[in-house]
C-alpha positions in Angstrom: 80.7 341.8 160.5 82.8 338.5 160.9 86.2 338.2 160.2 86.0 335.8 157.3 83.7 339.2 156.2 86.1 341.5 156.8 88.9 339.6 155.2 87.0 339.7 151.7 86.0 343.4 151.7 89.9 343.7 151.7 90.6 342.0 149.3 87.4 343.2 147.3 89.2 347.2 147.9 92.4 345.6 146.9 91.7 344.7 143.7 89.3 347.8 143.3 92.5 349.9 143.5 94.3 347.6 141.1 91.7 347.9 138.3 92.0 352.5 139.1 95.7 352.4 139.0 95.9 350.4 135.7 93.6 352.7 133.7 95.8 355.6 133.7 98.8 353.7 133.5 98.3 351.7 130.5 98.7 354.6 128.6 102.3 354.7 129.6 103.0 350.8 128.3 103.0 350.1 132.1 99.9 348.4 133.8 99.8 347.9 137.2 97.5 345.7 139.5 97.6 344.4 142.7 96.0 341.0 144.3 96.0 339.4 147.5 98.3 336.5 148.2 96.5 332.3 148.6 94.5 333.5 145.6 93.0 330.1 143.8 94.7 329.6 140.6 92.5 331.7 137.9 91.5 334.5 140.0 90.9 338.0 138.2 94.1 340.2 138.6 93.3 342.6 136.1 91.2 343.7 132.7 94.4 343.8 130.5 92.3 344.1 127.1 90.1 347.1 128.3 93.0 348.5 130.1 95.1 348.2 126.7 91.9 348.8 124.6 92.8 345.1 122.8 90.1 343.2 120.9 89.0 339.9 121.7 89.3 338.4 118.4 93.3 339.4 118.4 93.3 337.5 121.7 91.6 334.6 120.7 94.0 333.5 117.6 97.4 333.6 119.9 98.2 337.5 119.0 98.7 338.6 122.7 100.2 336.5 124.9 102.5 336.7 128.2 106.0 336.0 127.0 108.2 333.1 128.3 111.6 333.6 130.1 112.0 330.1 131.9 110.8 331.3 134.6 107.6 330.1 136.7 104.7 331.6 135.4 102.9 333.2 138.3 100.4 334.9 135.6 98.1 333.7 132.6 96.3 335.6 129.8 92.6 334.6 129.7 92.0 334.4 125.9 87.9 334.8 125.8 88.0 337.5 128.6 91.3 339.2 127.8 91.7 339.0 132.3 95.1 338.5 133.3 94.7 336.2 136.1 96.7 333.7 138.5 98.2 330.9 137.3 98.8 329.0 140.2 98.5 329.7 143.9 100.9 332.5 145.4 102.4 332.4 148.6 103.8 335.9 149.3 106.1 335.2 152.2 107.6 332.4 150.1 108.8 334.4 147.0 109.2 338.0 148.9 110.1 336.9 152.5 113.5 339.9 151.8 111.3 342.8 151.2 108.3 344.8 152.2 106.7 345.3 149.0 106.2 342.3 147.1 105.9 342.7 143.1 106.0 340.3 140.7 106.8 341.0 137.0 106.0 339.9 133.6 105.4 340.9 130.2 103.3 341.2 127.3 103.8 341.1 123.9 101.0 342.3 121.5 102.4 340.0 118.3 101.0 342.3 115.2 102.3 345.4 116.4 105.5 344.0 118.0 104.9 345.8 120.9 105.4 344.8 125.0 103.9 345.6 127.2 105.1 345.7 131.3 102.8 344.1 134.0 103.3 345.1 137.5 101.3 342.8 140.3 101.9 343.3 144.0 101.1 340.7 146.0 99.1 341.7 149.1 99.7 340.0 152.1 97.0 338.6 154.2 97.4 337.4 158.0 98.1 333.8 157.1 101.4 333.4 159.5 101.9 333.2 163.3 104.6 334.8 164.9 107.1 331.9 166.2 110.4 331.7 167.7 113.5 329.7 166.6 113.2 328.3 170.0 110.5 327.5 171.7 112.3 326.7 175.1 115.5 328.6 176.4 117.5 328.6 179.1 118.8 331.2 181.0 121.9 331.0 184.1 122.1 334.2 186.2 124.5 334.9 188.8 122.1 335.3 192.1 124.8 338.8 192.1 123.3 340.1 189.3 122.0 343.6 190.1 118.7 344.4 189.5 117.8 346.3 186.5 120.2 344.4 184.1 118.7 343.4 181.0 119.5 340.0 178.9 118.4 340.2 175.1 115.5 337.3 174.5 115.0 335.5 171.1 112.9 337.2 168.7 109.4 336.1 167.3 109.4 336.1 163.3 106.6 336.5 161.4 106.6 336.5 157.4 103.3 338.4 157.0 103.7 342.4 156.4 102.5 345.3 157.6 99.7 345.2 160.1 99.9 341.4 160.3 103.5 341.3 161.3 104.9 340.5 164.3 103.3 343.7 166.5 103.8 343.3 170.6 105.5 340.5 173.4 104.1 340.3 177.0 105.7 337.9 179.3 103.8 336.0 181.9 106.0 334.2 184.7 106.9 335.9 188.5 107.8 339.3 189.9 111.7 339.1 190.1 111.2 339.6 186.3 109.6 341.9 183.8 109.6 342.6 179.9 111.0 345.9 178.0 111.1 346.1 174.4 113.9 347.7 172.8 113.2 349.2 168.6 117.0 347.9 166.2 118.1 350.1 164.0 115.8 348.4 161.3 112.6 348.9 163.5 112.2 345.8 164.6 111.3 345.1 168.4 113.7 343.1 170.5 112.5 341.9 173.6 114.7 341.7 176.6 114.2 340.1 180.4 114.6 342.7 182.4 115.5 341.9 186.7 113.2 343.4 188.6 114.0 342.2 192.1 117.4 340.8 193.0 117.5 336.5 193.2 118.7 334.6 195.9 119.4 330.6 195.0 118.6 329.3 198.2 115.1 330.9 198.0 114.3 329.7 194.1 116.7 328.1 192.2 114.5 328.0 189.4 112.1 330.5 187.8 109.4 329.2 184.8 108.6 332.4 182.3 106.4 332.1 179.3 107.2 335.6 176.1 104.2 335.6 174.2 104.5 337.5 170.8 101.2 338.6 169.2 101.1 340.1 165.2 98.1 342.9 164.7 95.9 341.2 162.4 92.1 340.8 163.0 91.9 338.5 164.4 95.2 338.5 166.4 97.6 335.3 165.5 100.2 334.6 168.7 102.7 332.4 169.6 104.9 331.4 172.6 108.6 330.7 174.2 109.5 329.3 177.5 111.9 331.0 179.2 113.9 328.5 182.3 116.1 330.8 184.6 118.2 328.7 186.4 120.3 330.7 189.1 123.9 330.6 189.8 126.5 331.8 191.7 128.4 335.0 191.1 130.3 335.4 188.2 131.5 339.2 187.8 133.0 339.8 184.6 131.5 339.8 181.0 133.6 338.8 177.7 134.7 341.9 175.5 135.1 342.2 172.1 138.2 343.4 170.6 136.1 345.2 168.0 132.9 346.9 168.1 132.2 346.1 164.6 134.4 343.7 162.4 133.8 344.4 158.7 135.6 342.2 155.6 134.7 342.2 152.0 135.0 339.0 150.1 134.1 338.5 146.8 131.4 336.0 145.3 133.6 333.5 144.1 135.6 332.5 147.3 135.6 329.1 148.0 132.9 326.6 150.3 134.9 326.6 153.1 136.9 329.4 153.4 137.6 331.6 156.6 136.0 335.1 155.7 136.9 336.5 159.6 137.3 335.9 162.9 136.0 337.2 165.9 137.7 337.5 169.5 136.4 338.0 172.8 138.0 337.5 176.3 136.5 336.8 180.0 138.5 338.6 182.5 137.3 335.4 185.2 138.6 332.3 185.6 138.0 328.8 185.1 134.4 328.5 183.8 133.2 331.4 184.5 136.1 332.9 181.9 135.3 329.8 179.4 133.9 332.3 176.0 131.8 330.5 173.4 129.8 332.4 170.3 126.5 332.1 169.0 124.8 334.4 166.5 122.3 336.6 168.5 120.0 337.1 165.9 120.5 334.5 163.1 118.3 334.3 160.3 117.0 331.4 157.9 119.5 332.7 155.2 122.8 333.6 157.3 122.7 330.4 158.7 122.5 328.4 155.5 125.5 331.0 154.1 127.6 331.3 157.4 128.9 328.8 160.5 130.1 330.7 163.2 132.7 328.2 165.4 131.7 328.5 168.9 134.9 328.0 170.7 137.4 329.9 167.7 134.8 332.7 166.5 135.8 331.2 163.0 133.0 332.8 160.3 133.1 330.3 157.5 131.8 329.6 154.5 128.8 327.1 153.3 127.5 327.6 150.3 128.4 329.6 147.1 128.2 333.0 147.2 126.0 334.9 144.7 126.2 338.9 144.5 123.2 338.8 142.5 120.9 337.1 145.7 122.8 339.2 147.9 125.8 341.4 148.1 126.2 342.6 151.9 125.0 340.4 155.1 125.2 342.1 158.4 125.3 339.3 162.0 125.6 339.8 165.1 127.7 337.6 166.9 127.5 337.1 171.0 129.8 335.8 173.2 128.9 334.9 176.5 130.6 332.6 179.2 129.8 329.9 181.5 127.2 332.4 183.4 124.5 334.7 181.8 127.4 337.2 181.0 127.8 338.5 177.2 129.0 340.9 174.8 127.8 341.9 171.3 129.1 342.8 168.2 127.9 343.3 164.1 129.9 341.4 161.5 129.1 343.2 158.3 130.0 340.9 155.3 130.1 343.0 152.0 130.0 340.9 148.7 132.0 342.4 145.5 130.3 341.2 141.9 132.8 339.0 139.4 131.7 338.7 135.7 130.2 335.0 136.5 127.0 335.6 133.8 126.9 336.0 130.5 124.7 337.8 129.0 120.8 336.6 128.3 119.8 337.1 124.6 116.1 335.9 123.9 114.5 336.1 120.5 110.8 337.3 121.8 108.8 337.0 118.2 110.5 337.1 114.5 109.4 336.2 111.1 110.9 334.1 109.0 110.3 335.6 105.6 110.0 339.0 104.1 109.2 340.8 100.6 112.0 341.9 99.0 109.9 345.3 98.1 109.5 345.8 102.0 110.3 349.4 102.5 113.7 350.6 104.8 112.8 350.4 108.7 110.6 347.5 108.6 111.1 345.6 111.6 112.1 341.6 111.3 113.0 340.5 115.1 111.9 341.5 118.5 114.9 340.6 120.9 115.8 341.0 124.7 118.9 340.6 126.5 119.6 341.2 130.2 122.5 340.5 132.4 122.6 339.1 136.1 125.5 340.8 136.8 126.5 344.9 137.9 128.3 347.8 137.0 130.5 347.4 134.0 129.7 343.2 134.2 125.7 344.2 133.7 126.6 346.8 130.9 125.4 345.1 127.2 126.3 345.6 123.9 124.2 344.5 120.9 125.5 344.2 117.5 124.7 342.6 114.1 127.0 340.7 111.5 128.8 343.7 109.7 127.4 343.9 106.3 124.1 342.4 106.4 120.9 345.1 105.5 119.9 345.6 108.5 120.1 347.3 111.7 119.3 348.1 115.6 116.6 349.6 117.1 116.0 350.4 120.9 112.8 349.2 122.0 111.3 349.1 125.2 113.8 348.9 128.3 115.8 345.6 128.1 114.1 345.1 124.3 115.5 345.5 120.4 114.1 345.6 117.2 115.9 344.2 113.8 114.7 346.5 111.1 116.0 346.4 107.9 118.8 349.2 106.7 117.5 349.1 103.0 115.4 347.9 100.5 116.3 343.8 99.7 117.3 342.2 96.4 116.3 338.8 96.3 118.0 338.1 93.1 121.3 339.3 94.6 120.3 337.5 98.2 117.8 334.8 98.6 118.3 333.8 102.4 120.1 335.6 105.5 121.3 333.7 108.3 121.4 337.1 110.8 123.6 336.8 113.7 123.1 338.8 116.8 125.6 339.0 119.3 125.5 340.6 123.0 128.8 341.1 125.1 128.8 342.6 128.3 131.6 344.9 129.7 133.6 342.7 132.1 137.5 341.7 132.0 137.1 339.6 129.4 133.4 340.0 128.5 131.1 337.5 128.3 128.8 336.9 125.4 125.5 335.0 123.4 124.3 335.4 120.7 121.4 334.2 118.4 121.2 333.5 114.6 117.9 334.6 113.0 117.1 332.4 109.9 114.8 334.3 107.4 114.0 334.1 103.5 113.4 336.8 101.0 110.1 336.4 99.2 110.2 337.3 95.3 108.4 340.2 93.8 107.7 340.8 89.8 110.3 343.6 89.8 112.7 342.1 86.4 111.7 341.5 82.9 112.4 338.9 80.6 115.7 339.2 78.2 116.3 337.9 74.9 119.7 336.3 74.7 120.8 337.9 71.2 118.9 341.3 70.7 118.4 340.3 66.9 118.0 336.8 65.1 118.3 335.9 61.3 117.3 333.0 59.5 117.3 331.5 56.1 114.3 330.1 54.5 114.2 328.4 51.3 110.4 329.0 49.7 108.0 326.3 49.8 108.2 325.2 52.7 105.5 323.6 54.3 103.0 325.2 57.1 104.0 323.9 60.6 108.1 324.3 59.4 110.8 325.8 61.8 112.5 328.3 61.3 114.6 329.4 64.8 114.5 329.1 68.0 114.9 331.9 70.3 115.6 332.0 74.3 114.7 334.6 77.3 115.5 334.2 80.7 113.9 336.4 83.7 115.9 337.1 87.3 112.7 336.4 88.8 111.7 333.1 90.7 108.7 331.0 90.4 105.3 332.1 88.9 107.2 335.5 88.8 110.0 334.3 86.2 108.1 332.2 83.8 108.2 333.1 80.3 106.0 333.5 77.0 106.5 334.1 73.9 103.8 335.3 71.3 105.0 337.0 68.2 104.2 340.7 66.9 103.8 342.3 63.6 104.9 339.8 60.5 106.8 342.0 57.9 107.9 341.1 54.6 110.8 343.2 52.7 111.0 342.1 49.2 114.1 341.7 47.2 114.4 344.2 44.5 117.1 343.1 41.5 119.1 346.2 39.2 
C-alpha cells in the first residue's frame, strides 16, 4: 500500500472511532468526535442529528445551531445533513503546540427546548512537520585537555507533530574523536549530547566538521539537520558554578514590562578569558523567549511582555553559563505566576424571548444565560443574581449555564413590561462584575370582566316620547387590553312596574 494509502486508512479509522464514541455519549448531553488535522473546510466531523436523534426540519428553520462566544469558529452545523463539520482548515500544532491532546470545544443549543448541548473534537495530528533545530550551524571550542568521555549538551530538534510523528531519534555523522549519546529530561524528551571519544590534539586537527541528524517516526520518516564546527583550543581547566542549583521566584501577573524577576550568578575559578562567564538559555523555547531576556554578561532575567496567569502560570528555564572555552554549568529557573482579579466576569445571554402570556404557569423558563470567568480560585468563583423583587428566579443549567424562569404566575394589568437585570460578581478583593438587562413584554389574556361604573341607573321619562329618544347613558370599562378589553352592550329583560294610586 502507498503512503498517501496509508495516511487515509487513518484517518478513515479516526473518524470511525469518532462516530462509536459519540453514540453512547450523546446520551449524557456530551458528544464527542475526533478528526484529523489539514482537514478541507466542510469535512464530516460527526452525525450530530442521529447522534442527538434531532429532525431535519428543526434544523432547517435555525432551531439548532452552534452558539457564538466571539471566538473563531473552528466548527459548523450542516443544516440539510444535521453533520457537524469543519469550518475552516485546522492546523493542530498551531492552536495546541502546549499539550499532547489537542481538543477543541464548542456548543450546541437546541432553541425549542432550551437545551445545550457540549461538543468535544480532538484534533488528530498527522506527520505534517519536520524535526528542525533553532540552529542550524553551531560552534563548539574544546580545550585539546579535555579528557575523553566528557559530554557537551547539543541543541535539541523540535517537532510540533505528536505522538509517533514527533521528534523520535538523532544519529551524528562526522569523525571518530566523537560519538552521540542521548540523554531522556525529566519530561521524556531526548537530549542529545557530543560525547569525546578519543582525546584532540590542535596541532593534528584544529578543526572537526559534524553533521546531528534528528529523524521523527512517521511513515514515511521526516528529518532534519545541524552542523556541528569544533574548533580546538588550548587548555582551560575550570568550569563556572552556580551559586544555586535551582533559583525559584514567584511574581505575580501584573508586574511591570521590564522588571527584574531574578538574577542568576556564576563564577570561573580561571583567569583572563578563560574565567570571562556569559549566559544563554540552554533550552529556550518559542514562548520563554518572547516572555523572558536573560542578560548575558549580568544573568539579569527580565521581563517582555505582559504576564497572563490565565496563558500560563509557572515557566521553568534552564540557564547556562559557560566561559571563554567549552566549559559550563547548568541550572533551572522556575518562574511561578500568582493570579490577580484582572477579569471580570463573562455574562452572555445564549437565547431569550421577548414576550410571555401572563397565564404562563410558575417555572416557565424566559432566558438561557452563561457566564464564565478567566480568572482562579476565589477571582474565578461567580455569583448570579436577579433584581430583588421581580417574579422570577434562577435555575442551574448545564455547567457554566442558567435559566430565568418565572417565580409566579404574571399580572399584566398590574405589570405590562419588565426590564430584568442580571448581574454576575466574581469573588475577588473587590469583585468584579457584568451584567445584562433582559427586555420582555407581558402578553394579555381574557382573564377580567367588564364593570359598570354605578351598579344601578335611574332615569325619568316623560310619556310620549318619540321612538329613537334617549333616555341614559351608561359606561363599563374592562382591565383587559386590546381585542381582550373591548366592550358591548346589549340590553336584557324590559320590565314595566306600574304606578298604583290609594
Amino acid at each position: 500500500m502507498s503512503a498517501a494509502g496509508r495516511r487515509w486508512g487513518r484517518r478513515q479509522r479516526a473518524l470511525l472511532w469518532g462516530v462509536l464514541l459519540a453514540a453512547w455519549e450523546a446520551a449524557r448531553g456530551q458528544l464527542r468526535y475526533s478528526v484529523p488535522e489539514e482537514m478541507p473546510k466542510g469535512s464530516f466531523v460527526g452525525d450530530v442529528a442521529k447522534d442527538l436523534g434531532l429532525q431535519l426540519p428543526a434544523l432547517s428553520h435555525g432551531g439548532v445551531r452552534i452558539l457564538d462566544k466571539g471566538r473563531t469558529q473552528y466548527f459548523a452545523l450542516h443544516g440539510k445533513t444535521g453533520h457537524l463539520v469543519t469550518a475552516e482548515r485546522i492546523d493542530r500544532e498551531q492552536l495546541c503546540r502546549l499539550v499532547e491532546k489537542c481538543v477543541l470545544r464548542c456548543e450546541l443549543i437546541v432553541e425549542g427546548e432550551m437545551q445545550v448541548y457540549g461538543i468535544d473534537v480532538e484534533i488528530m495530528d498527522v506527520n505534517d512537520n519536520a524535526p528542525s533545530f533553532r540552529q542550524a550551524e553551531k560552534d563548539l571550542r574544546l580545550s585539546e585537555t579535555t579528557a575523553p568521555g566528557s559530554r557537551f549538551p547539543l541543541a535539541e530538534a523540535h517537532d510540533p507533530d505528536s505522538g509517533r510523528n514527533s521528534l523520535r531519534s538523532y544519529e551524528l555523522s562526522g569523525d571518530e574523536h566523537f560519538s552521540l549519546a542521548v540523554q531522556a529530561g525529566p519530561g521524556g524528551d531526548q537530549r542529545p549530547e557530543l560525547v569525546l571519544a578519543k582525546a584532540l590534539d590542535r596541532e593534528e586537527a584544529a578543526f572537526h566538521e559534524l553533521v546531528l541528524r534528528a529523524s521523527d517516526g512517521g511513515d514515511p520518516a521526516r528529518t532534519g539537520t545541524a552542523r556541528i564546527r569544533v574548533t580546538v583550543l588550548d587548555a582551560n581547566d575550570n568550569a563556572p558554578v552556580f551559586s544555586q542549583a535551582e533559583y525559584t521566584v514567584r511574581v505575580p501577573e501584573d508586574v511591570p514590562v521590564g522588571s527584574v524577576l531574578i538574577t542568576v550568578t556564576a563564577t570561573d575559578a580561571d583567569e583572563g578569558l578563560n574565567g570571562l562567564v556569559k549566559y544563554s538559555m540552554k533550552k529556550e523555547t518559542d514562548m520563554a523567549s518572547d516572555i523572558f531576556h536573560l542578560d548575558s554578561e549580568t544573568g539579569e532575567i527580565t521581563l517582555l511582555r505582559i504576564l497572563d496567569f490565565e496563558e500560563g502560570d509557572s515557566y521553568e528555564l534552564e540557564v547556562q553559563a559557560h566561559d571563554n572555552g567549552a566549559l559550563f554549568d547548568t541550572t533551572k529557573v522556575a518562574i511561578t505566576v500568582t493570579d490577580i482579579n484582572d477579569n471580570a466576569p463573562e455574562l452572555t445571554v445564549s437565547s431569550k424571548l421577548n414576550e410571555i402570556s401572563e397565564d404562563a404557569p410558575a417555572g416557565a423558563v424566559v432566558a438561557l444565560l452563561h457566564v464564565e470567568d478567566r480568572d482562579s480560585g476565589r477571582n474565578g468563583e461567580v455569583r448570579c443574581s436577579l433584581d430583588v423583587g421581580a417574579p422570577f428566579r434562577l435555575e442551574k443549567s448545564y455547567e457554566d449555564y442558567y435559566r430565568v424562569v418565572t417565580a409566579r404566575e404574571l399580572d399584566r394589568e398590574q405589570v405590562s413590561e419588565y426590564n430584568v437585570t442580571v448581574r454576575a460578581a466574581d469573588g475577588g478583593s473587590p469583585p468584579l462584575q457584568s451584567s445584562a438587562v433582559l427586555a420582555l413584554r407581558v402578553l394579555d389574556v381574557n382573564d377580567n370582566a367588564p364593570v359598570f361604573a354605578q351598579e344601578r341607573y335611574s332615569a325619568r321619562l316623560a310619556e310620549n316620547n318619540a321612538a329613537g329618544a334617549l333616555v341614559l347613558t351608561v359606561r363599563a370599562s374592562d382591565a383587559d387590553w386590546g381585542q381582550n378589553a373591548r366592550v358591548r352592550y346589549r340590553l336584557g329583560d324590559v320590565r314595566f312596574f306600574p304606578i298604583v294610586v290609594f
